[in-house]
NUDOTOR-341502 format. One record per residue: residue number from 1; residue in three letters; chain; x, y, z of N, C-alpha, C in turn. Coordinates in Angstrom, 3 decimals. Atoms other than C-alpha are relative to their C-alpha. Layout:
NUDOTOR-341502
<num NUM	residuo ALA	cadena A	nxx X	nyy Y	nzz Z	caxx X	cayy Y	cazz Z	cxx X	cyy Y	czz Z>;
...
//
This chain:
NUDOTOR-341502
<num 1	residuo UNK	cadena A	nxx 0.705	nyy 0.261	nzz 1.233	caxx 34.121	cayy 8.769	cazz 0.662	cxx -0.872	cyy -1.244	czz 0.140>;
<num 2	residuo UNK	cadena A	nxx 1.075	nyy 0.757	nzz 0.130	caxx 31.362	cayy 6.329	cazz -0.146	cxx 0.249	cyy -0.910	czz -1.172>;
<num 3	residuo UNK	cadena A	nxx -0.208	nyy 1.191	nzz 0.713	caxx 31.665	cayy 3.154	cazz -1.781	cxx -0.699	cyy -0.872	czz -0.299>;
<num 4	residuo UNK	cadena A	nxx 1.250	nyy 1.099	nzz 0.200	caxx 28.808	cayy 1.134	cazz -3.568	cxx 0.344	cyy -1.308	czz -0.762>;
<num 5	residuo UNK	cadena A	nxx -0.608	nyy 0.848	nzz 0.971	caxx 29.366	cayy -2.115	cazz -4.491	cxx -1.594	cyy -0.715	czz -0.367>;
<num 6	residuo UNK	cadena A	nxx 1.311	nyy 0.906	nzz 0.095	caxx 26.623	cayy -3.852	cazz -6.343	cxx -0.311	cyy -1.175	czz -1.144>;
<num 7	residuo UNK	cadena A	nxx -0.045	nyy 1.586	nzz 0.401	caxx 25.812	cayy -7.592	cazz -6.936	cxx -1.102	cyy -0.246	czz -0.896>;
<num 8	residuo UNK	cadena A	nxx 1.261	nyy 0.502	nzz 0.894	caxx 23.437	cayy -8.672	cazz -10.140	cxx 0.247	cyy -1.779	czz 0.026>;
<num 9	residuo UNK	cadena A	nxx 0.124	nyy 1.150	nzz 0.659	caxx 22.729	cayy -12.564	cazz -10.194	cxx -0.671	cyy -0.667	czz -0.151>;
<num 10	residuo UNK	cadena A	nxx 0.789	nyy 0.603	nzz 0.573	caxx 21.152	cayy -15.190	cazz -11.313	cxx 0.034	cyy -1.138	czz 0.601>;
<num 11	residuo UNK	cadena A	nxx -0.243	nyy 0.690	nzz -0.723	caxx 20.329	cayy -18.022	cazz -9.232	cxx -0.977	cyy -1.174	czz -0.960>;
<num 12	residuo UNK	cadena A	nxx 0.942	nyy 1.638	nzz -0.192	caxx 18.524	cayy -22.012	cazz -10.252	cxx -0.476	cyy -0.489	czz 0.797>;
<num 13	residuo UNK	cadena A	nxx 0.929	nyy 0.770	nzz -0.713	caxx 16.259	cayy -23.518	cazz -8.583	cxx -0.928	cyy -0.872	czz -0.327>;
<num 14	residuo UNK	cadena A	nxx 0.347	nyy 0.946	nzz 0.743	caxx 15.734	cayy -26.682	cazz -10.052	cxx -1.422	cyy -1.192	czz 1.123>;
<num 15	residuo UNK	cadena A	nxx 0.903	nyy 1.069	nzz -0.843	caxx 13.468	cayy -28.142	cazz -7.190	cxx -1.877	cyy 1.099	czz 0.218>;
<num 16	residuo UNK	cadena A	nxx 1.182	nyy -1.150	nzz -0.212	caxx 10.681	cayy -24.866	cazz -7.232	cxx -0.443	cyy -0.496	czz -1.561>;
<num 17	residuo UNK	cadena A	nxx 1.049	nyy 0.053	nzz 0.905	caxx 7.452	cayy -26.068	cazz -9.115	cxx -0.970	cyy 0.920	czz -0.578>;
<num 18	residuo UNK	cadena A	nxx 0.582	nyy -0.921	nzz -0.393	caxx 5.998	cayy -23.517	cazz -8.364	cxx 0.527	cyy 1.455	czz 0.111>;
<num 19	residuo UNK	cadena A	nxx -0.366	nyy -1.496	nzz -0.068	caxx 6.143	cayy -19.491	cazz -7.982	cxx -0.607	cyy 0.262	czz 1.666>;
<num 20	residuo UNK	cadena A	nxx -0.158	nyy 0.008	nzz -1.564	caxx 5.165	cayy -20.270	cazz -4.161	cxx 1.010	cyy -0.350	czz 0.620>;
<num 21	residuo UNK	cadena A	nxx -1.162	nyy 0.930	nzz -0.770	caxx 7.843	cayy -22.742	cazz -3.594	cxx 1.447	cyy 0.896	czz -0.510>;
<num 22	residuo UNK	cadena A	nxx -1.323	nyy -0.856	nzz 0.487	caxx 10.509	cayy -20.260	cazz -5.857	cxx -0.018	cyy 1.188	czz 1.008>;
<num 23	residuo UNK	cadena A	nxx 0.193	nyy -0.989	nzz -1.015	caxx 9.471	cayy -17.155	cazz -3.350	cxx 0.316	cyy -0.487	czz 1.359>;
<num 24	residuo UNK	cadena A	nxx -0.273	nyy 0.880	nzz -1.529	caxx 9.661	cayy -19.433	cazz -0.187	cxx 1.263	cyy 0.178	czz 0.083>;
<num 25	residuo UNK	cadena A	nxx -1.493	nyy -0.019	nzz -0.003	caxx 13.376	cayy -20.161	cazz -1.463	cxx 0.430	cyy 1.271	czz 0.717>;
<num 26	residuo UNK	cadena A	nxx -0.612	nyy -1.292	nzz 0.259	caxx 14.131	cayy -16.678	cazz -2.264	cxx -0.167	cyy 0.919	czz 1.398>;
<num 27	residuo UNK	cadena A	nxx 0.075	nyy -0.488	nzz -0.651	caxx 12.960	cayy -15.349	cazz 0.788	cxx 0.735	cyy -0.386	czz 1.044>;
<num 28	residuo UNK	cadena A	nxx -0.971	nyy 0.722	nzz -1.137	caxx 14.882	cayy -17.609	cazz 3.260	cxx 1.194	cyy 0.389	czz -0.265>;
<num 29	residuo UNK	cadena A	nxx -1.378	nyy -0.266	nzz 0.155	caxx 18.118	cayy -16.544	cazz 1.588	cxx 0.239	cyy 1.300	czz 0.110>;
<num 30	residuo UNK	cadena A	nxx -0.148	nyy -2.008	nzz 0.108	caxx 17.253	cayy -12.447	cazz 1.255	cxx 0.221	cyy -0.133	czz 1.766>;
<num 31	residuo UNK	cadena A	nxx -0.263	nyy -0.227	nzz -1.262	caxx 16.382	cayy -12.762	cazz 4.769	cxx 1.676	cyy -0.346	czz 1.204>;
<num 32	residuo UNK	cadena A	nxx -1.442	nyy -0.200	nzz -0.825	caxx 19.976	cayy -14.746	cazz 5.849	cxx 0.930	cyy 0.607	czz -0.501>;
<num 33	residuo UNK	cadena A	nxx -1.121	nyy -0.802	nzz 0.871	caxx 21.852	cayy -12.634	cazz 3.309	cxx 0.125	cyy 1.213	czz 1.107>;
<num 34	residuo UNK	cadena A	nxx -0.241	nyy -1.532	nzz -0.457	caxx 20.692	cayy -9.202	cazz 4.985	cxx 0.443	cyy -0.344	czz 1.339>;
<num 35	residuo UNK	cadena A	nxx -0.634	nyy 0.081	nzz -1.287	caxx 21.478	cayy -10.648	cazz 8.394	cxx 1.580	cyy -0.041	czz 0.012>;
<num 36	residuo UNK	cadena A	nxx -1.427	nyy 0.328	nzz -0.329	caxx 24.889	cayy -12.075	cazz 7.940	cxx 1.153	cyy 1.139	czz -0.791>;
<num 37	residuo UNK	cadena A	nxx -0.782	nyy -1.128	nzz 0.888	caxx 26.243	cayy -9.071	cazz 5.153	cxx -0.629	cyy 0.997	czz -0.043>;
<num 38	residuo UNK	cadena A	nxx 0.977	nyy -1.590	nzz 0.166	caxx 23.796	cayy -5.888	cazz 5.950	cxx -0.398	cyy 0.089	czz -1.312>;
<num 39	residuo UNK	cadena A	nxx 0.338	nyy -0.252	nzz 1.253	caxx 23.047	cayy -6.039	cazz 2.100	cxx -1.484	cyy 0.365	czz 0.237>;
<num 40	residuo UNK	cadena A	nxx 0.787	nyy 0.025	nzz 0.248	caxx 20.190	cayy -4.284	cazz 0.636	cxx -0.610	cyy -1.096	czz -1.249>;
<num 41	residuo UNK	cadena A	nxx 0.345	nyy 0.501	nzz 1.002	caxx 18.559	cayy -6.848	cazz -1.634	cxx -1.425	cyy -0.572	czz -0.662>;
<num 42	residuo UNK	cadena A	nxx 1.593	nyy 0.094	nzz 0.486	caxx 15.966	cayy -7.643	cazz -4.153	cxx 0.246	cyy -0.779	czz -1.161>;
<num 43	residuo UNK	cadena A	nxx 0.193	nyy 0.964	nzz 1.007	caxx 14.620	cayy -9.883	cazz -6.816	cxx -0.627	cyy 1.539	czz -1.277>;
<num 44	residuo UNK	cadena A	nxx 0.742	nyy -1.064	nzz 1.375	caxx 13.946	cayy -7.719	cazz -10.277	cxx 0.167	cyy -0.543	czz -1.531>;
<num 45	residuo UNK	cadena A	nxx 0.183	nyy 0.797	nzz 1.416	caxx 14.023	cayy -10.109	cazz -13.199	cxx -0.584	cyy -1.783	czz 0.174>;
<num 46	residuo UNK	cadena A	nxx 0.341	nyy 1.594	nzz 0.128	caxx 12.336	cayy -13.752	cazz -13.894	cxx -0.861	cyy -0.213	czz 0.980>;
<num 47	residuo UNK	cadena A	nxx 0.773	nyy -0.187	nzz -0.832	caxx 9.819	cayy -13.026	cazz -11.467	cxx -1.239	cyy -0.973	czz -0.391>;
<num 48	residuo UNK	cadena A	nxx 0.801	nyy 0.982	nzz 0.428	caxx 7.507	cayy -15.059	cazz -13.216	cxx 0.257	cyy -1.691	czz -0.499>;
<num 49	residuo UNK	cadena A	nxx -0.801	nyy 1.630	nzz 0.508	caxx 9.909	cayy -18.662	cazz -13.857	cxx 0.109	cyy -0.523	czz 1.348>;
<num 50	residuo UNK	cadena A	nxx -0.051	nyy 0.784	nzz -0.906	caxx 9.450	cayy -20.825	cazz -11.191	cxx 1.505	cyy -0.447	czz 0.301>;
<num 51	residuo UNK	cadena A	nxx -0.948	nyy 0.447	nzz -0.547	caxx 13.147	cayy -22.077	cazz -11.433	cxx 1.133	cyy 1.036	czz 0.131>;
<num 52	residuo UNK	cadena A	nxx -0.875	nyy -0.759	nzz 0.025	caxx 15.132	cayy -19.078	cazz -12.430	cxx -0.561	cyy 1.397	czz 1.300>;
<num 53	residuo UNK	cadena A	nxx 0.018	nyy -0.998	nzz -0.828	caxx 15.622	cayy -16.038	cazz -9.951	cxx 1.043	cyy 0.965	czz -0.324>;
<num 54	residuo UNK	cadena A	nxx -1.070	nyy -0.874	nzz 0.304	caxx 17.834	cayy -12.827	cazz -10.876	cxx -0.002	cyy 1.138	czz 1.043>;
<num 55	residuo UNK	cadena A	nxx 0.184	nyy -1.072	nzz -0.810	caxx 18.318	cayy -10.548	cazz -7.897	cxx 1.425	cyy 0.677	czz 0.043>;
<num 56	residuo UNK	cadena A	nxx -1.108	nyy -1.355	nzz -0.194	caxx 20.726	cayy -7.551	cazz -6.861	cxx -0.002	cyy -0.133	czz 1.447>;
<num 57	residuo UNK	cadena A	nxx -0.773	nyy -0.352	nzz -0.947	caxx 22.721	cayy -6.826	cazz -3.806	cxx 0.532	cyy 1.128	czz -0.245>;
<num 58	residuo UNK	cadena A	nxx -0.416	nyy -1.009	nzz 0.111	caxx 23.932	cayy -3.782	cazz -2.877	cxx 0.305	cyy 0.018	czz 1.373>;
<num 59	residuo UNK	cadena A	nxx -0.680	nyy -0.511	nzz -1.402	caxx 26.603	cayy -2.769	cazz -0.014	cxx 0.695	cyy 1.115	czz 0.001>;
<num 60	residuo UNK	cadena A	nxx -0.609	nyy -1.772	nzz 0.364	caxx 28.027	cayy 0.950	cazz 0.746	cxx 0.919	cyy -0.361	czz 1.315>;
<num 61	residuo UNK	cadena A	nxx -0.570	nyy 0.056	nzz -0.303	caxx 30.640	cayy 1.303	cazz 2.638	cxx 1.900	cyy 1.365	czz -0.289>;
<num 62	residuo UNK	cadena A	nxx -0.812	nyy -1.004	nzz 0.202	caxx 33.753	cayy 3.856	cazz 3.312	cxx 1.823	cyy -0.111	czz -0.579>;
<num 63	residuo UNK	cadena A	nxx -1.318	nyy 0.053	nzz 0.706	caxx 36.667	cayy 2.121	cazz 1.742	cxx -0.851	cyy -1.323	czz -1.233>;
<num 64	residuo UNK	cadena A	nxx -0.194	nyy 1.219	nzz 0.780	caxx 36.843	cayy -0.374	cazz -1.216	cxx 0.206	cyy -1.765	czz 0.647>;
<num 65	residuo UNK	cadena A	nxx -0.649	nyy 1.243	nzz -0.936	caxx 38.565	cayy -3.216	cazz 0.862	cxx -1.333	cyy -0.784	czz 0.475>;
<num 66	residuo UNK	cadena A	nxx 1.057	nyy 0.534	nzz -0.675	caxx 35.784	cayy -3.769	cazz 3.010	cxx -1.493	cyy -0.301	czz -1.058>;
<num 67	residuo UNK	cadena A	nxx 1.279	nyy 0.290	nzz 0.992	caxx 32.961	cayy -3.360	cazz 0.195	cxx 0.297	cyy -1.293	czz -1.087>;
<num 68	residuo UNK	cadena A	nxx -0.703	nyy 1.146	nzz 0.776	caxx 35.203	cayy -5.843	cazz -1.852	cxx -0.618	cyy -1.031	czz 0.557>;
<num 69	residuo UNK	cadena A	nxx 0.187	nyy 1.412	nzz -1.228	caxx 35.362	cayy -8.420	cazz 1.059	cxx -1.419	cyy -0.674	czz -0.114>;
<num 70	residuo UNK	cadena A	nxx 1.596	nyy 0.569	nzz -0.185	caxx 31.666	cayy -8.461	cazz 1.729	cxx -0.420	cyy -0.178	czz -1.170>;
<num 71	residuo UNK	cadena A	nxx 0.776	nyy 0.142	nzz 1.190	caxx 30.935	cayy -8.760	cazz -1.823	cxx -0.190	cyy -1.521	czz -0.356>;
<num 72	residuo UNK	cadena A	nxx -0.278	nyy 1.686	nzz -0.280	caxx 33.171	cayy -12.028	cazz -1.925	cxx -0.765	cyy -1.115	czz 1.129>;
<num 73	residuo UNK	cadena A	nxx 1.011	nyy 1.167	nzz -1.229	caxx 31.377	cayy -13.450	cazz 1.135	cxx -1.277	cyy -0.501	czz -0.539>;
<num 74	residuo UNK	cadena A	nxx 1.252	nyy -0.641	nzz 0.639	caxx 28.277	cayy -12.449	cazz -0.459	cxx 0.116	cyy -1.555	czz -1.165>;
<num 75	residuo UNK	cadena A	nxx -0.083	nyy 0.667	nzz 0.674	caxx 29.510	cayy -14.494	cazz -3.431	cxx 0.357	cyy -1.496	czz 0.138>;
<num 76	residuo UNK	cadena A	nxx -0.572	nyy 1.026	nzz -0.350	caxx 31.024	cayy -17.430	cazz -1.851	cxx -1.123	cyy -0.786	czz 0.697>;
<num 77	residuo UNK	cadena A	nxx 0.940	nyy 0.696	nzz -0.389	caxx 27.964	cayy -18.173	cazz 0.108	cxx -1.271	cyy -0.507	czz -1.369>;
<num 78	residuo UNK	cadena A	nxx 0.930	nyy 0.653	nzz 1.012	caxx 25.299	cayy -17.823	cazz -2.807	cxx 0.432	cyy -1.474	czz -0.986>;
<num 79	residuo UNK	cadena A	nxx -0.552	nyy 0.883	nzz 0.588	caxx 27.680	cayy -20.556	cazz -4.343	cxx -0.073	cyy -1.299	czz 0.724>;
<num 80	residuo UNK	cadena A	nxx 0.435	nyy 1.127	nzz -0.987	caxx 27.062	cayy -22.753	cazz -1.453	cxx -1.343	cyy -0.518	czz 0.290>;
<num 81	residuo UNK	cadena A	nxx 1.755	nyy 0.089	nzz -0.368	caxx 23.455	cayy -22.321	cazz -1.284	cxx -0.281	cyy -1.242	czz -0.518>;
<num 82	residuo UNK	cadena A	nxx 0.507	nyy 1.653	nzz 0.467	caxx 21.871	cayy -25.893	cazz -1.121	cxx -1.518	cyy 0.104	czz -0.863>;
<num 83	residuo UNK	cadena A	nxx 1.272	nyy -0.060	nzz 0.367	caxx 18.430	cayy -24.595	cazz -2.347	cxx 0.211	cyy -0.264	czz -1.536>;
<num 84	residuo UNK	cadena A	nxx 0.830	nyy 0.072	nzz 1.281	caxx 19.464	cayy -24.049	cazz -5.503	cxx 1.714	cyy 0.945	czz -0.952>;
<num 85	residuo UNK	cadena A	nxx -1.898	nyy -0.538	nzz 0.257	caxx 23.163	cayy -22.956	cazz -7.567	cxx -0.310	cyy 1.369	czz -0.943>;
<num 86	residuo UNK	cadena A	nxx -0.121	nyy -1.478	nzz 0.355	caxx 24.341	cayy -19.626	cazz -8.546	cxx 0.707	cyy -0.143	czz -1.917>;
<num 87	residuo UNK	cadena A	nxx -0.042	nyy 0.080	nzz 0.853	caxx 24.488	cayy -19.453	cazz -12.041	cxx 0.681	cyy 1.061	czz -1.317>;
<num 88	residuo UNK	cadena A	nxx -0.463	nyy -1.164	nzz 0.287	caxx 25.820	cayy -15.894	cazz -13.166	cxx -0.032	cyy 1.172	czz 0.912>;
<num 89	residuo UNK	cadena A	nxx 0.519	nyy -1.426	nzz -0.164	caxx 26.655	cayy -13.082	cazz -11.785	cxx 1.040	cyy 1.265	czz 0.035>;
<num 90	residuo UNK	cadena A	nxx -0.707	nyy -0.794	nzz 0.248	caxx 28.026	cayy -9.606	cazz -12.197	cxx 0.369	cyy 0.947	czz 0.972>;
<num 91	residuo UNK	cadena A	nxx -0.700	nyy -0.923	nzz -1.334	caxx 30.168	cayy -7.394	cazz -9.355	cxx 0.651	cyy 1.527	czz -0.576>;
<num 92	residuo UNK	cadena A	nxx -0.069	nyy -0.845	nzz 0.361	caxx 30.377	cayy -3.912	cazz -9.630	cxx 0.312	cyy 0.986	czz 0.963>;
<num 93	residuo UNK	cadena A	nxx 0.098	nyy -0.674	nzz -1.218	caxx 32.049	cayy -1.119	cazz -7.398	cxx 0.187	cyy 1.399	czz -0.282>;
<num 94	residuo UNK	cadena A	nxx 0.147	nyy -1.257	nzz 0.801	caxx 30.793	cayy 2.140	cazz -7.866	cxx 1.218	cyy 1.003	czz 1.342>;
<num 95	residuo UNK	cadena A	nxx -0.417	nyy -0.741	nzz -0.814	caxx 33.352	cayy 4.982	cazz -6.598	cxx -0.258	cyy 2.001	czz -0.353>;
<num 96	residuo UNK	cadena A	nxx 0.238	nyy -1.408	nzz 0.044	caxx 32.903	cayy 8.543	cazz -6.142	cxx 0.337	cyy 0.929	czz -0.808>;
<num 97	residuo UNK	cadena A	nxx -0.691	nyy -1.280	nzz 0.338	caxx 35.018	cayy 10.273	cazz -8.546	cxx -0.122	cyy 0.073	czz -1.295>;
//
């Protein structure tokens, strides 16, 4: 079976003046996110606020356990992120039945 788990949040970025310098961020972290957790991810709200950012994650996977895990990693790092702090977000694991 197939297991989607998927991440909505909301990140600060109290140092982006700008909607160059908020994209710069955002892109340095999509890019080490998808490396270090295969996540598909994307920005789809606040696209226009220089400090706020609301993006999604999404990981599939054939048990729960493992889609869990990586979700937490997932979450534990955006919480570390020096660019800029994680501010909300919502975990969701879709199952098949």
């Amino acid at each position: 079976m197939l297991y989607i788990g998927v991440l909505q949040f909301t990140l600060e970025i109290p140092y982006a003046v700008s909607l160059k310098e908020k994209r710069s961020a955002i892109k340095s972290l999509k890019d080490r996110l998808r490396r270090s957790f295969n996540v598909s991810i994307t920005e789809f709200e606040d696209q226009d606020t220089a400090t706020i950012a609301t993006l999604g994650a999404v990981v599939a996977g054939s048990d729960t356990k493992h889609v869990n895990s990586s979700m937490d990693h997932l979450i534990n790092e955006l919480r570390d992120w020096r660019d800029g702090s994680l501010m909300d977000h919502q975990l969701e694991i879709i199952s098949p039945k």
